[in-house]
C-alpha positions in Angstrom: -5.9 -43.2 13.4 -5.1 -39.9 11.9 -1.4 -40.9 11.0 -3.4 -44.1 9.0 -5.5 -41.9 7.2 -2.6 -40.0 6.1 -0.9 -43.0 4.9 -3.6 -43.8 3.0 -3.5 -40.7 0.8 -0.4 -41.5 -0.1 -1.1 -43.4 -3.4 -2.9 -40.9 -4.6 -0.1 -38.3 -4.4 1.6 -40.5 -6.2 -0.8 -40.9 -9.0 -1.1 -37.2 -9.3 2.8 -37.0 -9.2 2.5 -38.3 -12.9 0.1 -35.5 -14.3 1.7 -33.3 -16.6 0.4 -29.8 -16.5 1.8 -28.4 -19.8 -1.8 -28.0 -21.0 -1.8 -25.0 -17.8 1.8 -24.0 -18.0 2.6 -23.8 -22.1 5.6 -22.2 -23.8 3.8 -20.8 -26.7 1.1 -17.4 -26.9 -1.1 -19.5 -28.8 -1.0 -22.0 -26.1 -1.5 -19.5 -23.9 -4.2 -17.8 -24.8 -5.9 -21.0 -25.3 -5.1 -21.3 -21.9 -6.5 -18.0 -20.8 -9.7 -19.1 -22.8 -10.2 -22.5 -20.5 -9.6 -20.9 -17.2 -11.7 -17.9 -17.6 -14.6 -20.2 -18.9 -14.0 -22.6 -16.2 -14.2 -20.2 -13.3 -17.4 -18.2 -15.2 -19.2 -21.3 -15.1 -18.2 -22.1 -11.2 -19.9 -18.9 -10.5 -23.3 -21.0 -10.6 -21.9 -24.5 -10.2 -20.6 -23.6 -6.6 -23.3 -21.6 -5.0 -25.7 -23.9 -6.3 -24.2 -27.1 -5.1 -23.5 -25.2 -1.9 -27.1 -24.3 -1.6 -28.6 -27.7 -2.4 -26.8 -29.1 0.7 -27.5 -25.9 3.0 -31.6 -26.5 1.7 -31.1 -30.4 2.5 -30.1 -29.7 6.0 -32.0 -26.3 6.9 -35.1 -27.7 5.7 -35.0 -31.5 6.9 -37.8 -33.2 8.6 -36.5 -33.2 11.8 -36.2 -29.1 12.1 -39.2 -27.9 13.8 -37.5 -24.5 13.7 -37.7 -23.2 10.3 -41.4 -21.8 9.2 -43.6 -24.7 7.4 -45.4 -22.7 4.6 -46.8 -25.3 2.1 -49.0 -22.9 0.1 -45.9 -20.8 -1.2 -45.5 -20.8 -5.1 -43.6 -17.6 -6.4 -41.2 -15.2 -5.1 -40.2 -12.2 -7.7 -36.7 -11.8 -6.6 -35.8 -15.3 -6.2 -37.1 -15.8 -10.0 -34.9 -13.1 -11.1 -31.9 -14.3 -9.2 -32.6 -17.7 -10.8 -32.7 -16.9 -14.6 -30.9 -13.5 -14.4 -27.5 -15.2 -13.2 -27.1 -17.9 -15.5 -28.2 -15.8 -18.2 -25.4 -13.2 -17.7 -22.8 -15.8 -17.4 -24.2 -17.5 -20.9 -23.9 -13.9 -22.1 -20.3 -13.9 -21.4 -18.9 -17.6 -22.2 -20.5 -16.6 -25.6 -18.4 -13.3 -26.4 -15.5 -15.4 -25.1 -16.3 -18.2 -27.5 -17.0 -16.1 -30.1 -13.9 -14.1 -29.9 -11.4 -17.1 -28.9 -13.4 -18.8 -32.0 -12.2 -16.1 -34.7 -9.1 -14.6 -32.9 -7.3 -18.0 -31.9 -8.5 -19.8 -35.7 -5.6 -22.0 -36.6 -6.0 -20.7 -40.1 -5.3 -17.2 -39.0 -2.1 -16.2 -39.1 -1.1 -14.7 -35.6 -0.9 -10.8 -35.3 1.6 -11.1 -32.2 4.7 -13.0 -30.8 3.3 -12.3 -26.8 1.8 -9.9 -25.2 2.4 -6.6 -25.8 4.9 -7.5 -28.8 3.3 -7.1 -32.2 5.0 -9.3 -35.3 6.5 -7.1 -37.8 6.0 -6.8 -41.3 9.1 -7.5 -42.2 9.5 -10.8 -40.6 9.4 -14.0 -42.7 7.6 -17.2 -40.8 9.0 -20.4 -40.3 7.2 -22.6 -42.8 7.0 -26.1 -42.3 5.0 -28.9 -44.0 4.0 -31.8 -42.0 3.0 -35.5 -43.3 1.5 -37.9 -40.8 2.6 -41.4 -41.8 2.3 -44.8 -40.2 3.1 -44.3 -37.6 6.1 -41.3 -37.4 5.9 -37.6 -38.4 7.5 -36.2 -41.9 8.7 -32.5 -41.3 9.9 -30.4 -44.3 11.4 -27.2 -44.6 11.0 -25.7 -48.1 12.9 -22.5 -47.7 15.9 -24.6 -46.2 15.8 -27.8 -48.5 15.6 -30.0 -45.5 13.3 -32.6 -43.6 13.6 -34.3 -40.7 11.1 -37.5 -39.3 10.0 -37.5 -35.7 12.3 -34.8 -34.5 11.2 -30.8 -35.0 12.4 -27.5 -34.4 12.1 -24.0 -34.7 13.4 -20.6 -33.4 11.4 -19.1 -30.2 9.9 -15.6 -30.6 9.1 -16.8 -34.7 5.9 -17.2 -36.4 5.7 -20.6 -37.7 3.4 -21.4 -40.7 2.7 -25.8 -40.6 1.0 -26.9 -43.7 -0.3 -30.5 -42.7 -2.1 -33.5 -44.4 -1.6 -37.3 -44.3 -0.4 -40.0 -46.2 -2.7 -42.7 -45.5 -5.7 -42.5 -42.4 -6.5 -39.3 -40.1 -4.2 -38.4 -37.4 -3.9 -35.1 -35.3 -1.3 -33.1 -35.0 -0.7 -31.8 -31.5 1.9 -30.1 -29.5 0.6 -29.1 -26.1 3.0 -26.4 -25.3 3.0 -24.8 -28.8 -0.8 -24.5 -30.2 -3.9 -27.0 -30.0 -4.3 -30.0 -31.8 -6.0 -29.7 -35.3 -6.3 -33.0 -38.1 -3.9 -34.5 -40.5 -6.4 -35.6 -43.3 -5.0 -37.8 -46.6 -5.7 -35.8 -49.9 -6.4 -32.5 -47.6 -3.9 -29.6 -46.2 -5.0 -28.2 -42.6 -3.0 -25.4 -41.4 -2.1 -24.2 -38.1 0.0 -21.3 -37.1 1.8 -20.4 -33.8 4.5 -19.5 -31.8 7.0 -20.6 -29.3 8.6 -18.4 -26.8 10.5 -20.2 -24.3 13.3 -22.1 -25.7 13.1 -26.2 -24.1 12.4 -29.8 -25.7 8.5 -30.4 -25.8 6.7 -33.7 -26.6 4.3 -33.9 -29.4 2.1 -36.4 -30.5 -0.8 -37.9 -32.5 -4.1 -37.2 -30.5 -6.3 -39.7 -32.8 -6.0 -43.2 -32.8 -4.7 -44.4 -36.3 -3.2 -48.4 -35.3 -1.1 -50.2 -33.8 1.7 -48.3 -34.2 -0.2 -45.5 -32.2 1.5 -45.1 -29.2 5.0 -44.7 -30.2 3.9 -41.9 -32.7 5.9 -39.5 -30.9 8.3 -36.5 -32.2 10.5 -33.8 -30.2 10.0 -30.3 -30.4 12.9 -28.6 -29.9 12.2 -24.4 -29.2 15.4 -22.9 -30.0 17.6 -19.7 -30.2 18.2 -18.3 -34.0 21.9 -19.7 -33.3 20.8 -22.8 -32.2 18.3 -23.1 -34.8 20.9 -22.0 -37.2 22.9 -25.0 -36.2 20.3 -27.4 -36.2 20.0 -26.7 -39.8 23.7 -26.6 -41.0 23.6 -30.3 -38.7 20.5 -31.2 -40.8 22.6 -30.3 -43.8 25.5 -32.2 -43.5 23.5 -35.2 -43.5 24.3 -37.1 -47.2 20.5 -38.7 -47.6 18.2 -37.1 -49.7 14.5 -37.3 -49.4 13.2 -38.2 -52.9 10.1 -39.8 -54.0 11.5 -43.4 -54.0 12.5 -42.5 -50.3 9.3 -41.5 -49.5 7.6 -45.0 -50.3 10.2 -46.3 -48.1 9.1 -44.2 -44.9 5.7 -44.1 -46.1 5.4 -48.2 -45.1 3.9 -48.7 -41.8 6.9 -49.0 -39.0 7.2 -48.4 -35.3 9.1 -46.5 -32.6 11.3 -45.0 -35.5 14.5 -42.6 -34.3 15.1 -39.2 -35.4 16.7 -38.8 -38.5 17.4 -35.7 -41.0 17.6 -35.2 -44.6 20.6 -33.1 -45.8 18.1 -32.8 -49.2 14.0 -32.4 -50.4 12.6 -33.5 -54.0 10.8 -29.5 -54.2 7.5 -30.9 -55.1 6.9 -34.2 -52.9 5.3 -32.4 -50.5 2.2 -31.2 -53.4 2.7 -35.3 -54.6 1.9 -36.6 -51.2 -1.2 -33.5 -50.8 -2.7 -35.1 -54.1 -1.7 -38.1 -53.8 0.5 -39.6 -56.5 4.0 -40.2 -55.5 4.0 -43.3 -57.3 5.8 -43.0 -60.8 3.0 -42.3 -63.5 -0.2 -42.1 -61.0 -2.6 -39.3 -61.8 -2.5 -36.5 -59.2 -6.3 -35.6 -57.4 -5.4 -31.8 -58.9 -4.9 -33.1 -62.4 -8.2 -35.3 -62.4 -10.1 -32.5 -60.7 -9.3 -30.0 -63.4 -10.4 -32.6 -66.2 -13.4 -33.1 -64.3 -13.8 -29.0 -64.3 -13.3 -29.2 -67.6 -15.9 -31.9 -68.9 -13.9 -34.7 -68.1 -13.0 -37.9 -70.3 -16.2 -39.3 -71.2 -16.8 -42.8 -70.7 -13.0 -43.5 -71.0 -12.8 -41.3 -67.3 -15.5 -43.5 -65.5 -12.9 -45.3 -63.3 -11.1 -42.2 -62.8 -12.3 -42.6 -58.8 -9.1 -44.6 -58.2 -6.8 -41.6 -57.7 -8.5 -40.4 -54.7 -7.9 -43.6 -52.8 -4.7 -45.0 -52.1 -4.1 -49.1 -51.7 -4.5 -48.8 -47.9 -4.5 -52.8 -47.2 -1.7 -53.6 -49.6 0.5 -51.1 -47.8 -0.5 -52.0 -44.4 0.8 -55.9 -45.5 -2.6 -57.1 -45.5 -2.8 -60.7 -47.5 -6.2 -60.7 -49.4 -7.7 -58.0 -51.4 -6.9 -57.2 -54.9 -3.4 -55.7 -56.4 -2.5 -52.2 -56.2 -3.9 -50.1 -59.0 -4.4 -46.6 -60.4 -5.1 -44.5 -63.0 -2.3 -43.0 -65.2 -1.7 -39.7 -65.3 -1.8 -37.5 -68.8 2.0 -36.2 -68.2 4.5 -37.4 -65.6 4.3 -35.3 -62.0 7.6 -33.4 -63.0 5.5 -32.6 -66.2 2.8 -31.4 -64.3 4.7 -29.6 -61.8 7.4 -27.9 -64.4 3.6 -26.7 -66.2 2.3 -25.4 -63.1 5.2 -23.6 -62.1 5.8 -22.0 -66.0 1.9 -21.4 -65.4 2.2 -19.2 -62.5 5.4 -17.5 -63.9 3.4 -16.4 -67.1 0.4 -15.3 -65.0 2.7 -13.1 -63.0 4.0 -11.7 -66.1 0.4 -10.7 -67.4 -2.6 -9.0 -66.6 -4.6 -12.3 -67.1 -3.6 -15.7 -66.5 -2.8 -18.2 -69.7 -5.3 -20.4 -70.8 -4.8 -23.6 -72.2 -7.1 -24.2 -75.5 -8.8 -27.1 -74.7 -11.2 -27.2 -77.9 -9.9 -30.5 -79.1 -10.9 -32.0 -75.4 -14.6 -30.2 -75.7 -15.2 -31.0 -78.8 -15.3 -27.5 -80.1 -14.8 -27.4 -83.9 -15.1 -30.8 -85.1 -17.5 -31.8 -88.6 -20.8 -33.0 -87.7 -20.9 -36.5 -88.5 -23.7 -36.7 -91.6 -26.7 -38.4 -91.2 -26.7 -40.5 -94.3 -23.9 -40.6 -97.6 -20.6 -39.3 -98.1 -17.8 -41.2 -99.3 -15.8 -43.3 -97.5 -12.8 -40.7 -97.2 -15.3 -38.6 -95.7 -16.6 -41.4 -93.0 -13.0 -41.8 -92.1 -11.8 -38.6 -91.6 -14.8 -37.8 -89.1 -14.2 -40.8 -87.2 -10.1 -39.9 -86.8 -8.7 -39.2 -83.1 -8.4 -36.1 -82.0 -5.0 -35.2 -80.4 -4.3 -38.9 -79.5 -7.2 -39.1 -77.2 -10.5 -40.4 -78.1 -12.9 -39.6 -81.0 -15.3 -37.2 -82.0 -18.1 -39.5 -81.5 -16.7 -40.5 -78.2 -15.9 -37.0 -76.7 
């Protein structure tokens, strides 16, 4: 009978056989830490769980019906000590998952760049992170390295014992971004950047993965982490390299179609601002970028002629997802092309280095500022004419 009952718990080795305890046993601080955070918690909380579900079955048999033993005293209501046992207890351990909380809340932020590489070893000033900007598409992962000129899709990798830096957004609908080993899982949002910033220390292969549902393509939304040497990493790079392709925009709408279960592949090469096209959204040739119709907006915006301007924000989900109905792609056209935009951004933030303030662009013929009044009544027709005249190409007094 015994030997049966043995047998019978064998299935259920076997299903725990398939757990996977990286969650417990990571390879990063971060990870670990987190770690730290969910045990401690977890065993602060048994401190009442345990005796109390140990007590309610010592009260269910001391006290049963059929013991004539134990003292019948129906009248008791109150007992000091037991009332302070009772509230005191639970209220320490609140007391204490709340510190935890609120320290593990601040000191493990994902936006806070981390002040150590373990325990006990400090990161110096002098060292540069890794920095890495990740694009969730449909359905595979888009890493780029802009202080290497690089990218790879569904295969990542950095050197252990070095801060890395991941800027993260998405192309189309939420994901998350989640390696267990490394950090927690935070969102990949289209038209916003998320950060998260960690640390491996043991060098390995690690799984990550998309921890919110975004289609069919879902389940094969996988990527390898590789934690490195600097050597190895070194080579990974120089591998990464000698790859001919280069990522451009017009690459980019090819990977950004949805697709499934796609390999690992490099990118010897990186257009240096796709990364800030994909953020705001206007990869496309000619398509206003959310930056450029935000500042307009900040500015007054475009009248009635800007109305529609919502269009940016939104990219054609169904035609990209080769839905049938619906109506044709569509946009808004930007003022200047992106590499205008980007070329005046960067020339921007050149000048405002140079000076004590930042350069402002005059803007009066935008606002309005310094146009004739149109007159109420009279005037020649010269006169009617020249007040009605565009301004800078754009629209006309009256309008703006």
């Amino acid at each position: 009978m015994r030997r049966f009952k043995t047998l019978l718990l064998l299935p259920l080795a076997g299903l725990l056989g398939g757990c996977n305890l990286v969650v417990l046993s990571p390879a990063g601080d971060v990870a670990m830490q987190q770690r730290d955070l969910l045990v401690v918690s977890t065993l602060l909380m048994l401190l009442i769980i345990v005796p109390v579900m140990a007590l309610t079955a010592l009260f269910a048999w001391r006290y049963r019906h059929t013991n004539t033993a134990v003292p019948y005293e129906p009248d008791w209501d109150h007992s000091t000590k037991l009332e302070l046992i009772i509230w005191a207890a639970p209220l320490m351990i609140i007391i204490c998952l709340g510190a935890l909380t609120w320290l593990g809340t601040h000191l493990l932020d994902p936006y806070r760049r981390i002040d150590r590489l373990a325990p006990g070893q400090p990161v110096a000033q002098e060292q540069k992170p890794l920095s890495v900007e990740v694009v969730a598409l449909d359905w595979k992962w888009l890493f780029i390295y802009p202080d290497y000129g690089i990218a790879s899709l569904n295969e990542l990798a950095a050197p252990v014992d070095r801060p890395i830096d991941f800027r993260i957004t998405s192309s189309s609908v939420m994901n998350s971004f989640y390696i267990p080993a490394l950090a927690g899982q935070i969102y990949a949002m289209p038209g916003m950047e998320t950060k998260l910033h960690a640390v491996i220390n043991d060098p390995g292969t690690y799984t990550g993965f998309s921890a919110n549902y975004s289609g069919a393509g879902f389940s094969g939304m996988r990527f390898a982490f590789h934690g490195q040497s600097a050597e190895d990493f070194d080579k990974w790079v120089a591998a990464a390299k000698a790859d001919g392709e280069t990522l451009d925009r017009a690459r980019y709408l090819q990977l950004e179609k949805p697709s499934e279960n796609v390999p690992a592949q490099t990118f010897a090469s990186v257009d240096a601002d796709l990364y800030n096209a994909i953020l705001n959204m206007c990869v496309d040739p000619g398509k206003m970028c959310m930056s450029e119709m935000m500042s307009i907006d900040e500015k007054g915006g475009l009248g009635l002629a800007g109305v529609r301007n919502t269009l940016p924000l939104e990219y054609d989900k169904y035609a990209r997802r080769g839905a049938v109905f619906g109506p044709r792609p569509s946009y808004v056209a930007g003022i200047c092309t992106a590499e205008e935009a980007a070329a005046a951004a960067r020339a921007g933030r050149e000048a405002s280095a140079s000076q004590s303030q930042p350069l402002l662009r005059d803007l009066s013929p935008v606002r309005g500022f310094g146009l004739i009044r149109p007159r109420a009544g009279g005037g020649t027709s010269q006169d009617r004419h020249a007040q009605t005249e565009p301004v800078s190409g754009r629209s006309s007094p009256r309008e703006l």
